[in-house]
C-alpha positions in Angstrom: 90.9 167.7 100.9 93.0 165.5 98.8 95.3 167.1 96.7 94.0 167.2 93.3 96.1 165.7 90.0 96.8 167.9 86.9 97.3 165.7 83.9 100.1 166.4 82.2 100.2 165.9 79.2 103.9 167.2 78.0 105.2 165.0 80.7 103.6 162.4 79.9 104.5 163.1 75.6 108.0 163.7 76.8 108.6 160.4 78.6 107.0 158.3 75.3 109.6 160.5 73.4 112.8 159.5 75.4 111.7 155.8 75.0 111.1 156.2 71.1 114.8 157.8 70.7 116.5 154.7 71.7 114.0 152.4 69.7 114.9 155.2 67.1 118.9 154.6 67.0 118.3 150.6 68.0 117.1 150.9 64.0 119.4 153.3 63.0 121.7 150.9 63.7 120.0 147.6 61.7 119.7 150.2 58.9 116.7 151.8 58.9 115.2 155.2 59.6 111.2 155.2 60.6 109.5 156.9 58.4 105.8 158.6 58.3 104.1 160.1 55.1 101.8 162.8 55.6 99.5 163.8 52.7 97.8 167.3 52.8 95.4 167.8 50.3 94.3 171.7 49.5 95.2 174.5 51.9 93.6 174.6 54.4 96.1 177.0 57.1 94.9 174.7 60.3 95.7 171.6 58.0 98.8 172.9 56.6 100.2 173.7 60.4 99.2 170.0 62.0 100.8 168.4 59.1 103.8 170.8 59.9 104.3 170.6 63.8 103.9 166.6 63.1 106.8 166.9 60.5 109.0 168.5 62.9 107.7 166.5 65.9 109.6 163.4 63.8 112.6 165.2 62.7 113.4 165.8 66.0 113.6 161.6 67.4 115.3 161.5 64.1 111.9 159.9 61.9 111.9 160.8 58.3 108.9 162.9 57.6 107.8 162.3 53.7 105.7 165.5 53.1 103.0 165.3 50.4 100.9 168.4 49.3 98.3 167.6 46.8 96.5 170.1 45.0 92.3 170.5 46.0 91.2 169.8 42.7 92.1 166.2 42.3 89.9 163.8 42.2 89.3 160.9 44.9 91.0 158.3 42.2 94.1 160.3 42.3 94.1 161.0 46.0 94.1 157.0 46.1 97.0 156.4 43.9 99.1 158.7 45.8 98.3 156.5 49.2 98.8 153.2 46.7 101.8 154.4 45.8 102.9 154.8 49.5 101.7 151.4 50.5 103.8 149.9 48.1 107.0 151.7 49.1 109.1 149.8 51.9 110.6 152.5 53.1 107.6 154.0 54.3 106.0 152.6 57.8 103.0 155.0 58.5 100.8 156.9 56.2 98.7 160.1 57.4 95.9 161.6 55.3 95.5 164.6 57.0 91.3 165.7 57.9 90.0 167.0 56.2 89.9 166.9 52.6 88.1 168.6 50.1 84.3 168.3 49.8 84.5 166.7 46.5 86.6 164.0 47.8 85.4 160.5 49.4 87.3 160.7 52.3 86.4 157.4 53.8 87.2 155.8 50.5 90.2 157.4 50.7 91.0 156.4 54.5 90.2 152.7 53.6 93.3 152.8 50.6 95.6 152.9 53.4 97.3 149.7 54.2 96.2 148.5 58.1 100.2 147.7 58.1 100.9 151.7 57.8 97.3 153.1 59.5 99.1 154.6 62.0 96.7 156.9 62.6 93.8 154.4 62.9 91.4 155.9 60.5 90.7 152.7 59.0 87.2 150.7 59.5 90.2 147.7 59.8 91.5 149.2 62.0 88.8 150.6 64.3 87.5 146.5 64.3 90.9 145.1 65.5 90.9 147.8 68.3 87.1 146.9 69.2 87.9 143.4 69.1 91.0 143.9 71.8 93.9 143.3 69.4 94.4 146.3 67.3 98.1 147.7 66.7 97.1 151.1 66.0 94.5 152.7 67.7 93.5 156.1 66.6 96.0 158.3 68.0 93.3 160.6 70.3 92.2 157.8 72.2 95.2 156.0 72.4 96.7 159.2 73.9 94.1 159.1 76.7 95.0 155.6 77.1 98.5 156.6 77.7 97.7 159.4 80.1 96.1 157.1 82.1 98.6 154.6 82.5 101.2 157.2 83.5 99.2 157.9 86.0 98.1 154.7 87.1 94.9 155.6 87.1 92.5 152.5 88.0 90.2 151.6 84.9 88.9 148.3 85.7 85.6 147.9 87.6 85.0 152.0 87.1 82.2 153.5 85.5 83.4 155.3 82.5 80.9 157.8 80.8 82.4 159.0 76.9 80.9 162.4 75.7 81.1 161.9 72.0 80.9 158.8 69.6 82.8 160.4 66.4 84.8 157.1 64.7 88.5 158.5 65.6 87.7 159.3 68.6 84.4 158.1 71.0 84.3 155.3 69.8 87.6 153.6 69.9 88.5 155.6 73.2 84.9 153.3 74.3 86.3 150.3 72.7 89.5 151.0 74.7 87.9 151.4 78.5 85.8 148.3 77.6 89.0 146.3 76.8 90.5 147.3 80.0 87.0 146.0 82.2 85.5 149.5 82.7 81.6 150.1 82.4 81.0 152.5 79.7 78.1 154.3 79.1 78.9 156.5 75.5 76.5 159.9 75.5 76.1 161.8 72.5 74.0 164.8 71.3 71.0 162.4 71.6 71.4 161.3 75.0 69.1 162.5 78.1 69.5 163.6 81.3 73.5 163.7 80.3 74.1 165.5 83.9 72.6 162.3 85.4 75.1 159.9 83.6 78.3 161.6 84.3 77.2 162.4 87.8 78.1 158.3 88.6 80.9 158.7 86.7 84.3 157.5 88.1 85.8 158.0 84.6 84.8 161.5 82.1 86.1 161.8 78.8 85.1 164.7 77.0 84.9 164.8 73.0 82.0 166.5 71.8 83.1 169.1 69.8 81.7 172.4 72.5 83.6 174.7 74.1 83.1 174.5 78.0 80.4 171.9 77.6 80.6 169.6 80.4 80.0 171.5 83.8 81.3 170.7 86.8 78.2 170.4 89.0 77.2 167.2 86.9 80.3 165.2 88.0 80.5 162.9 90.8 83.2 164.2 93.7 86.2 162.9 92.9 85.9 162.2 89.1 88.6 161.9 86.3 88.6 164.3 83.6 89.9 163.7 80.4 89.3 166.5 78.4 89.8 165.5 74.6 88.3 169.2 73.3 90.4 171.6 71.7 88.4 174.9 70.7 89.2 178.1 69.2 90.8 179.9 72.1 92.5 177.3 73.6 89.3 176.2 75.2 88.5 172.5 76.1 85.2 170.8 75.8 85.1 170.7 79.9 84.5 173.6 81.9 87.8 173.5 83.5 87.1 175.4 86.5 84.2 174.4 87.5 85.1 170.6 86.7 88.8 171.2 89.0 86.9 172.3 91.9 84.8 168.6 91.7 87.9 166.6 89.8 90.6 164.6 91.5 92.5 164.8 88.6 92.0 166.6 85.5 93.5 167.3 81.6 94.4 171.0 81.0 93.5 172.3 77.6 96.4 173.1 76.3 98.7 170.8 77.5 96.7 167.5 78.1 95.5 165.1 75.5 97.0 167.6 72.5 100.8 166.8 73.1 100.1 163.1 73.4 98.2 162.3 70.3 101.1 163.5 67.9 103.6 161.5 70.5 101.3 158.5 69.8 101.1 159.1 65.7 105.3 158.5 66.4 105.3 155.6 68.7 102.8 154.1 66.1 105.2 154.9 63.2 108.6 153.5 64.9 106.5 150.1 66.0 105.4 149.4 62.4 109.2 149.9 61.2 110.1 147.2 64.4 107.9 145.4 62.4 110.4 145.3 59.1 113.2 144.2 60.9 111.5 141.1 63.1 
């Protein structure tokens, strides 16, 4: 039996990190400090710590984290000028409106304020074209995290069948967009979907990001399969049974310690490339 490949994500963060310091002090020294605003509107404790572990996640390559917190009664007008203001200000390279907002706030309207320049989180509809189209900048920072993971690896995408459990706009379908790109076959299943065992059990490629703890079992995957396990449920819990889905996996995402740790590495890579872009 061969030996089987855990996925590891804060290796894999950790390596993207060491290359951004030296891209970091490379603009340092043409005088200028990457910086990422995050906006937080109400709060929300889950919100509130994101926004914070992303803060310090730049402080430490030495990115300037511009903190915003908004108060939940504004309205979606002044949620936009706050972004507006942002756009305009040169010494700001990404902008991060952090999900959710308020009820009473358009959120998409919102997302769309954000200049695709700064969309470094690749929330906008701009955005999400470009990367279907094959020449996006920013992909959303979930599926370009999987992306990442499996380059490190050098795990073969081309020619495989790729099955995507999950369609959400951040997440299944630019990580779709992003297998298609690289000449994989991908079949995206949702909550719709029958006989969902049948299509990930010819699947050389899983990615799971449906939002359901311990969904996807490992008697429906094909011997040998790749799990990318996108889910992150209370308890620490994936969206892939991880157990069950090991024994059948050759290699596989933990949850912790997978996807998680890439995503915010990928929301800095984004942010130092757009301020590479201000000194080209």
């Amino acid at each position: 039996m061969e030996e089987k490949t855990i996925l590891d994500g804060q290796k894999v963060s950790k390596d993207v990190k060491e290359n951004l310091k030296e891209r970091v002090l490379k603009l340092s020294t043409q005088g200028v400090t990457p910086c990422l605003a995050t906006i937080l509107v109400g709060d929300d404790p889950s919100s509130a710590t994101y926004v914070r572990m992303k803060g310090n996640a730049c402080e430490k390559l030495g990115i300037l984290s511009k903190r915003i917190h908004l108060d939940a009664s504004i309205s979606t007008e002044t949620l936009i000028e706050t972004i507006q203001d942002l756009n305009n200000d040169k010494n700001v390279h990404g902008i991060l409106l952090q999900h959710p907002v308020p009820a009473h706030i358009d959120e998409r309207k919102a997302f769309e304020a954000i200049d695709i320049e700064k969309d470094v989180d690749g929330v906008t509809s701009l955005g999400y074209g470009q990367t279907a189209l094959g020449f996006g900048v920013y992909p959303s920072c979930t599926p370009a995290a999987i992306m990442e993971i499996i380059d490190f690896y050098d795990i073969p995408v081309e020619g495989k069948n790729a099955v995507v459990v999950g369609r959400s706009p951040i997440l299944g379908k630019p990580v779709s967009a992003l297998l298609l790109n690289r000449n994989a076959t991908v079949t995206t299943c949702h909550s719709k979907t029958k006989d969902l065992s049948e299509h990930l059990s010819k699947a050389d490629i899983v990615v799971a990001a449906v939002g359901k703890p311990n969904f996807i079992q490992g008697s429906w995957l094909k011997e040998g399969a790749v799990v990318l396990d996108a889910g992150y449920n209370p308890g620490n819990i994936g969206d892939a049974h991880y157990d069950s889905c090991y024994e059948k996996a050759s290699a596989i995402t933990p949850v912790p310690g997978g996807v998680g740790p890439v995503t915010i590495s990928m929301l800095l890579k984004h942010t130092v490339a757009s301020a590479e872009k201000t000194v080209q």
